[in-house]
Backbone as JSON Lines, residues from 0, in Angstrom:
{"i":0,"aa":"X","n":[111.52,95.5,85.46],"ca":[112.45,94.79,86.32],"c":[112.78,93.43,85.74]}
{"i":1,"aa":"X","n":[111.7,92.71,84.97],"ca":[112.09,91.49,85.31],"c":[113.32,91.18,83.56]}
{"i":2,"aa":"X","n":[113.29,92.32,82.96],"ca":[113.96,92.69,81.45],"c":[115.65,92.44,82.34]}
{"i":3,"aa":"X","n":[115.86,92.97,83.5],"ca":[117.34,92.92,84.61],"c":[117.12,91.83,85.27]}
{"i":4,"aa":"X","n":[116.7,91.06,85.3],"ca":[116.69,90.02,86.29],"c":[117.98,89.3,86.23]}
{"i":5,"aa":"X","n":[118.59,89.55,85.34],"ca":[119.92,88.13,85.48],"c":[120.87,89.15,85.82]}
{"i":6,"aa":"X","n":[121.03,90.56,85.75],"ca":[121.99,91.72,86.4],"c":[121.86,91.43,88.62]}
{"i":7,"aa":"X","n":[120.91,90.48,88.78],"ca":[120.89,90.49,90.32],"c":[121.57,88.93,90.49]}
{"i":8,"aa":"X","n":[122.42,88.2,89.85],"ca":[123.07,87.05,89.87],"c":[122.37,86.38,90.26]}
{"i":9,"aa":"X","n":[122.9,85.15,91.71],"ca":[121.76,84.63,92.83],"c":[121.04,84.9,93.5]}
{"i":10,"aa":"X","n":[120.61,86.19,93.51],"ca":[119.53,86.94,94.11],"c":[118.21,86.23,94.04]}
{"i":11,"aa":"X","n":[117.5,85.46,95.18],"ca":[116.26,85.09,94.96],"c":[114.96,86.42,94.98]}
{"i":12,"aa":"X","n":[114.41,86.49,93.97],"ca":[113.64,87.28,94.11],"c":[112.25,86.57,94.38]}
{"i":13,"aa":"X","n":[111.37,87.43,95.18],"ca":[109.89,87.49,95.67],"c":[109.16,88.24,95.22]}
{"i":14,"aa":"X","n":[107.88,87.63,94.95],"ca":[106.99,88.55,94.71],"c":[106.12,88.15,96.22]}
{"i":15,"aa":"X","n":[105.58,89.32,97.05],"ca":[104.4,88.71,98.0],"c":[103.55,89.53,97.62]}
{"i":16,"aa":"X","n":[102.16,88.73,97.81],"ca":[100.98,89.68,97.68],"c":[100.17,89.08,99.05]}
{"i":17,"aa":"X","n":[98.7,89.56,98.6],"ca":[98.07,89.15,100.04],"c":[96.78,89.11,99.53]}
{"i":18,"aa":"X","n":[96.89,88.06,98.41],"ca":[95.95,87.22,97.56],"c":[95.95,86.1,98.06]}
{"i":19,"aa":"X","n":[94.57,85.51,98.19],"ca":[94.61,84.09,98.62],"c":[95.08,83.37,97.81]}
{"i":20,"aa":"X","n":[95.99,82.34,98.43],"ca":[97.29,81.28,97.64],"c":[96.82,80.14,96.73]}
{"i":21,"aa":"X","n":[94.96,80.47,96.57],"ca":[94.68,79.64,95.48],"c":[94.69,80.63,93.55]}
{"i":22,"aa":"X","n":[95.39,81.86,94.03],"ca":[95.39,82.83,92.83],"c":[96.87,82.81,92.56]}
{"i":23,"aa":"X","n":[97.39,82.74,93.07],"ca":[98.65,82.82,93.0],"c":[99.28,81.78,91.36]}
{"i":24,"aa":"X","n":[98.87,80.79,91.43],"ca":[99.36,80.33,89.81],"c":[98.89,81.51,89.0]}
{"i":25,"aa":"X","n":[97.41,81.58,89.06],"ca":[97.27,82.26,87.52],"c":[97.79,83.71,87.66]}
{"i":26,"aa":"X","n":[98.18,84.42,88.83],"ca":[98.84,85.63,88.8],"c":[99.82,85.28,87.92]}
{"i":27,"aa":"X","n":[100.5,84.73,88.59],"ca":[102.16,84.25,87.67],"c":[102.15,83.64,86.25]}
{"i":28,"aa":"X","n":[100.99,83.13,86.05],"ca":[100.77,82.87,84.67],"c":[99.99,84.4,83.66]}
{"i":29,"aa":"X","n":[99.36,84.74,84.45],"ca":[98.58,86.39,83.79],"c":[99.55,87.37,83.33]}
{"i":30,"aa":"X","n":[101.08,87.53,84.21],"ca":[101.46,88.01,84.1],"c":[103.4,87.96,83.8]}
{"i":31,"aa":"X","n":[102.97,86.57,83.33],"ca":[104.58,85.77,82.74],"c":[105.42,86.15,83.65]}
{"i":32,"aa":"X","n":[105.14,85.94,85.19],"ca":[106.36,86.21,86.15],"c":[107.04,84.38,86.41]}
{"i":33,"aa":"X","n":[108.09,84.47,86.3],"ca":[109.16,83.64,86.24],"c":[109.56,83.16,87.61]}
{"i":34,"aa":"X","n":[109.79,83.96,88.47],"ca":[110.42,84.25,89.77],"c":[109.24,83.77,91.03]}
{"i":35,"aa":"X","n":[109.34,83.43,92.39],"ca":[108.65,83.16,93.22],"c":[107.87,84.08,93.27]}
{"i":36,"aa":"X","n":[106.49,83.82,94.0],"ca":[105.59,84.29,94.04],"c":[104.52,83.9,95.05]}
{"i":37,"aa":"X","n":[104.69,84.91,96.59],"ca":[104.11,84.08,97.92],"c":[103.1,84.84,98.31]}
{"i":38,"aa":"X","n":[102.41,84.21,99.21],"ca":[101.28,85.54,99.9],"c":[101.05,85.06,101.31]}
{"i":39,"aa":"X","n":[100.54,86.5,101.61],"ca":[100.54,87.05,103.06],"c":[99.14,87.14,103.33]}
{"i":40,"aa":"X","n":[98.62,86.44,103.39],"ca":[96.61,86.49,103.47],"c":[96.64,87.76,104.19]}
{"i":41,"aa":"X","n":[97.47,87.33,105.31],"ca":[96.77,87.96,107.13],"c":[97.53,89.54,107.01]}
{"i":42,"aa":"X","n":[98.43,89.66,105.96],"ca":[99.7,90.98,105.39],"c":[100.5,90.81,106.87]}
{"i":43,"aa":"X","n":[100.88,89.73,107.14],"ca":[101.82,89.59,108.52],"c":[103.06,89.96,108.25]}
{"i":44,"aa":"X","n":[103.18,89.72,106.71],"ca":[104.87,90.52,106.02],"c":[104.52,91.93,105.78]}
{"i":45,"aa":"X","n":[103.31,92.3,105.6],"ca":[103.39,93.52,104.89],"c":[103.37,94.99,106.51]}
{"i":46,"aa":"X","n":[102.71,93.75,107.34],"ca":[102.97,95.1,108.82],"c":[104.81,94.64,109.26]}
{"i":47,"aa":"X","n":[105.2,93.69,109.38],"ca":[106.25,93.5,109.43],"c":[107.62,94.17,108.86]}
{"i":48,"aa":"X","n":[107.01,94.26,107.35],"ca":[107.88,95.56,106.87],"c":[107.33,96.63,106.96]}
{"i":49,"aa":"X","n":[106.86,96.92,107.72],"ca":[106.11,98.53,108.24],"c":[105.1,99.18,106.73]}
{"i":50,"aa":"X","n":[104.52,98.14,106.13],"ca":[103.43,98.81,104.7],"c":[102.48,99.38,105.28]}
{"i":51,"aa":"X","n":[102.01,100.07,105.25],"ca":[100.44,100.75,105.77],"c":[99.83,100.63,104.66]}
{"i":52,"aa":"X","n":[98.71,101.74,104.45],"ca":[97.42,101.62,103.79],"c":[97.82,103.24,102.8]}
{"i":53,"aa":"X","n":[97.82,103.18,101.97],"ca":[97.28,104.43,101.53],"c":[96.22,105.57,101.73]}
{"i":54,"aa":"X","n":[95.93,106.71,101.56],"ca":[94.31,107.29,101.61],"c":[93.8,107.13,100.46]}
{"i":55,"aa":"X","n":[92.49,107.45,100.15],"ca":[91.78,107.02,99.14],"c":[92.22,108.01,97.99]}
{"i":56,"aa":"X","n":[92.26,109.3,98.68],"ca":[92.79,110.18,97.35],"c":[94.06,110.07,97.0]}
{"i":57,"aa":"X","n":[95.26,109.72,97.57],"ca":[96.09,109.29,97.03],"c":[96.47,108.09,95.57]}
{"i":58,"aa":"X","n":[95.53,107.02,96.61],"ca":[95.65,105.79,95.58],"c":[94.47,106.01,94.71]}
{"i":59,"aa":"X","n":[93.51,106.8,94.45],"ca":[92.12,107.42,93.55],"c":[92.35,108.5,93.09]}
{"i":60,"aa":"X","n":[93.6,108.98,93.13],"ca":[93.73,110.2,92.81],"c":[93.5,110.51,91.24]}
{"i":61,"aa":"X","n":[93.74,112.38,91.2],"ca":[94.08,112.9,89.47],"c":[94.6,111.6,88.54]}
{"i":62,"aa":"X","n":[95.64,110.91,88.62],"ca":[96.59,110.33,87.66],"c":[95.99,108.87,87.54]}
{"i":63,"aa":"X","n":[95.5,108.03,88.51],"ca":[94.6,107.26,88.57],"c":[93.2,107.41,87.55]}
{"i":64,"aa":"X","n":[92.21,108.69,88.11],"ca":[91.07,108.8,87.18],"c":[91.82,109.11,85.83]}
{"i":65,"aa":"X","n":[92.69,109.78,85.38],"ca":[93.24,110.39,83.74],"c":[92.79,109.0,83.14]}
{"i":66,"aa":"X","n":[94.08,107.84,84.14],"ca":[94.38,106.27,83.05],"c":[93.04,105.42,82.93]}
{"i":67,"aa":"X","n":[92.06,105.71,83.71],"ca":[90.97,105.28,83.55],"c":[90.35,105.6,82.58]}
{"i":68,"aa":"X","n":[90.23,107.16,82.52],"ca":[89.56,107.58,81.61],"c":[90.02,107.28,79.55]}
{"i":69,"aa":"X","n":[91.37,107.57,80.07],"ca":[92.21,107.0,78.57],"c":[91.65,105.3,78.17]}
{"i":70,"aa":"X","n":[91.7,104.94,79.28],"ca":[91.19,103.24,79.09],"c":[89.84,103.16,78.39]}
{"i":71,"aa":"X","n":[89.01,104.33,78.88],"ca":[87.56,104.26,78.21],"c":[87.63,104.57,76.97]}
{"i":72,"aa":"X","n":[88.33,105.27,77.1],"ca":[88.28,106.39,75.54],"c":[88.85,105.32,74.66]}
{"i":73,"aa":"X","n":[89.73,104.35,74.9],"ca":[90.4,103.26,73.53],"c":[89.92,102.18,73.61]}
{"i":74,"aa":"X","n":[88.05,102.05,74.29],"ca":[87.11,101.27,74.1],"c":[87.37,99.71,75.37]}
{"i":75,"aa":"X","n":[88.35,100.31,76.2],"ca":[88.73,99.59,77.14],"c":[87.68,99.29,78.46]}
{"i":76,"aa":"X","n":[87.18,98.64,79.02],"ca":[86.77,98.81,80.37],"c":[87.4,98.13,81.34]}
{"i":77,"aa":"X","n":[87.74,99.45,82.31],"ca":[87.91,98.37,83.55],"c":[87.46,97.7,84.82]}
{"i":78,"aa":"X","n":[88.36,97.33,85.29],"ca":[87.9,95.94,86.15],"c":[87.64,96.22,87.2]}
{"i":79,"aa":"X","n":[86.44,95.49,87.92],"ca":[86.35,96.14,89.24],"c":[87.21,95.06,90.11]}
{"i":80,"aa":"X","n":[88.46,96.14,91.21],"ca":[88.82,95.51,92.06],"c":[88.56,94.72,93.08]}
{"i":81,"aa":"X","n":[89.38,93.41,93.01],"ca":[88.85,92.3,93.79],"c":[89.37,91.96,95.05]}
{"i":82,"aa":"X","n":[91.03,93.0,95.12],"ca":[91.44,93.33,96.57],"c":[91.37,94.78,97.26]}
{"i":83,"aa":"X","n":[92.18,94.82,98.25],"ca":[92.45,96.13,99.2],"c":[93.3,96.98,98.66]}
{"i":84,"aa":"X","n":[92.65,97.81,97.54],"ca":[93.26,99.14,96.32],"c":[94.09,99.96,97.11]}
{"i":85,"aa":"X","n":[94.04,100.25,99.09],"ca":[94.89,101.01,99.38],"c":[95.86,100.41,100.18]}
{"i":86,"aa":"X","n":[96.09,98.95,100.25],"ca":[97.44,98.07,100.94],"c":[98.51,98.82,99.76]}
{"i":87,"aa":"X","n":[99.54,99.43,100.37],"ca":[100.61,100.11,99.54],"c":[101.82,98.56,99.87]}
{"i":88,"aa":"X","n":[102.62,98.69,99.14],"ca":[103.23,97.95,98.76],"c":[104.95,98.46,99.23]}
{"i":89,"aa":"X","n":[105.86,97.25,98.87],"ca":[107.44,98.29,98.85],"c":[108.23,97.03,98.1]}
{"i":90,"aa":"X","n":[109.36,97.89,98.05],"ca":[110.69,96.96,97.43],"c":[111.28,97.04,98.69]}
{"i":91,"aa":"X","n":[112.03,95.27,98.79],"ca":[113.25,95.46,99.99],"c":[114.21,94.35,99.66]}
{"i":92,"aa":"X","n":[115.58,94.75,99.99],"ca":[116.65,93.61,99.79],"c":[117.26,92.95,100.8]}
{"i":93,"aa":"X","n":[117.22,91.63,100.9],"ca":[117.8,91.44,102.32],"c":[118.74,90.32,102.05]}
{"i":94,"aa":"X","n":[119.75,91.14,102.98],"ca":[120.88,90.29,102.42],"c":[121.28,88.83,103.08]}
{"i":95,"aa":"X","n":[122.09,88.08,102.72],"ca":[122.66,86.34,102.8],"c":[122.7,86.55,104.09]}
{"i":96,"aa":"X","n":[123.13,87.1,104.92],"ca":[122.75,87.3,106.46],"c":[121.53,87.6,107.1]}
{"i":97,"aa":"X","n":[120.73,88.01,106.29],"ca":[119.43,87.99,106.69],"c":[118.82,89.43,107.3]}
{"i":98,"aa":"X","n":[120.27,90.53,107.31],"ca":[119.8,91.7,107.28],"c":[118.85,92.76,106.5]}
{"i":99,"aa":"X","n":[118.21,93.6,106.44],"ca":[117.5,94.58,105.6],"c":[118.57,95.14,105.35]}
{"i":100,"aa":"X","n":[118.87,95.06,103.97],"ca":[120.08,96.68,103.68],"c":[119.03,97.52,102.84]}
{"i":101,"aa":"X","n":[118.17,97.55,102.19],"ca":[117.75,98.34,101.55],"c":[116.08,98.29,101.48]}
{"i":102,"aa":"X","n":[115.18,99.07,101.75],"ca":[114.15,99.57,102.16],"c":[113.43,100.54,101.03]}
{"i":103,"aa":"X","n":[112.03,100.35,100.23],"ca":[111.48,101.23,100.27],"c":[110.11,101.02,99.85]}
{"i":104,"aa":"X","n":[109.57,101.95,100.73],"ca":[107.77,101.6,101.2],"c":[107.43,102.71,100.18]}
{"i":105,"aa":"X","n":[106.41,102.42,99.56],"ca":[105.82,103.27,98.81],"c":[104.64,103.99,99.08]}
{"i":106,"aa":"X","n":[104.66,105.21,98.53],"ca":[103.73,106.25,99.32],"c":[102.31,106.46,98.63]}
{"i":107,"aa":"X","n":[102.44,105.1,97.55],"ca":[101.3,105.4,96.41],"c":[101.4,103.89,95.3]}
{"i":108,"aa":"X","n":[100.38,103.51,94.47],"ca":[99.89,102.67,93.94],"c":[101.27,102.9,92.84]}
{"i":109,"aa":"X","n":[101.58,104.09,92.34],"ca":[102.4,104.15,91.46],"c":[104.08,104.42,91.77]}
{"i":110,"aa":"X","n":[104.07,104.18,92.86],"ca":[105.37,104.43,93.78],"c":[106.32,104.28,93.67]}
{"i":111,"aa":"X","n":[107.39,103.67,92.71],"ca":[107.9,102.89,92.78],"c":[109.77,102.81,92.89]}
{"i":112,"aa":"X","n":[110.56,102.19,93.33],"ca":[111.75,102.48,93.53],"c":[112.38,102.49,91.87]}
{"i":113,"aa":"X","n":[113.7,103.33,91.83],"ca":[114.38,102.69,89.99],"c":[115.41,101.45,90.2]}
{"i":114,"aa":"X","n":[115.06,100.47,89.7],"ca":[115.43,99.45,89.09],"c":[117.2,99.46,89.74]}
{"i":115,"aa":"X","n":[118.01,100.76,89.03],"ca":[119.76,100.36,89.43],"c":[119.37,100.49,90.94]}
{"i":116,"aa":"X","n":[118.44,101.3,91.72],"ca":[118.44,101.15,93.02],"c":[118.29,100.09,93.63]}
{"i":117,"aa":"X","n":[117.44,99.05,93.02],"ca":[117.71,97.51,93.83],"c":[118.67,96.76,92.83]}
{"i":118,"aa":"X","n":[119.08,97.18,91.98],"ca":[119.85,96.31,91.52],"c":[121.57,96.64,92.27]}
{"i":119,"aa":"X","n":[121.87,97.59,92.38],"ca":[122.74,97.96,93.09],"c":[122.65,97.8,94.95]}
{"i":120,"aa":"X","n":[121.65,97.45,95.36],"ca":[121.19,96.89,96.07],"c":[121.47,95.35,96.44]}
{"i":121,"aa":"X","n":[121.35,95.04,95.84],"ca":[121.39,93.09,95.33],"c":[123.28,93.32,95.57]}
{"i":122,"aa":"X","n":[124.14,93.68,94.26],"ca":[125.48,93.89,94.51],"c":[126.13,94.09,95.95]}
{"i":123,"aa":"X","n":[125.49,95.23,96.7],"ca":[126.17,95.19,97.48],"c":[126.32,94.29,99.05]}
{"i":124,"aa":"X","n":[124.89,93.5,98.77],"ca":[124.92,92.93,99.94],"c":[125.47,91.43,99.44]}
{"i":125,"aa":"X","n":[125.91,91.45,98.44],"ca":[126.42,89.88,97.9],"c":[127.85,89.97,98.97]}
């Protein structure tokens, strides 16, 4: 996404998480994000936009253990998680009026909407 970022014009983009707001620099520094970057301790945005929780086999699932296992195998280890692995996440666009035009909650850790979908998104609510 962030390779399109100048295809969404004035579009302010967000990142929220629901990391305590003393992590929040080095997220954005860990991960060269450019763009805002807020959090929801209490996830008061994340029930707000209707996010639930994942199940465990969903977000632990087959495709989950594979990348783990590939991680071991190229002498990698990983990290033990330091938040809530099944808070699912979403993309949403809301437009200069302050409406939701575009919505989507994800049903999994790897969920994710394609890119012309919010970018075409962004366009139309300009």
């Amino acid at each position: 996404m962030s390779a399109r970022l100048e295809e969404l014009g004035d579009a302010e983009v967000v990142l929220v998480l629901f990391t305590a707001a003393r992590n929040l620099r080095g997220y954005r520094s860990r991960n060269g994000i450019g763009y805002t970057v807020a959090t929801s301790e209490d996830r008061a945005a994340y029930r707000a936009y209707g996010l639930g929780r994942g199940s465990v086999w969903r977000v632990w699932g087959p495709s989950v253990l594979r990348s783990y296992a590939r991680l071991i195998r190229r002498g990698g280890r990983p990290e033990r998680p330091t938040e809530d692995t099944l808070q699912l996440g979403g993309d949403f666009v809301v437009g200069r009026d302050g409406r939701l035009v575009y919505a989507f909650r994800s049903e999994g850790p790897d969920d994710r909407p394609p890119v012309d979908d919010l970018v075409a998104a962004v366009a139309a609510s300009q």
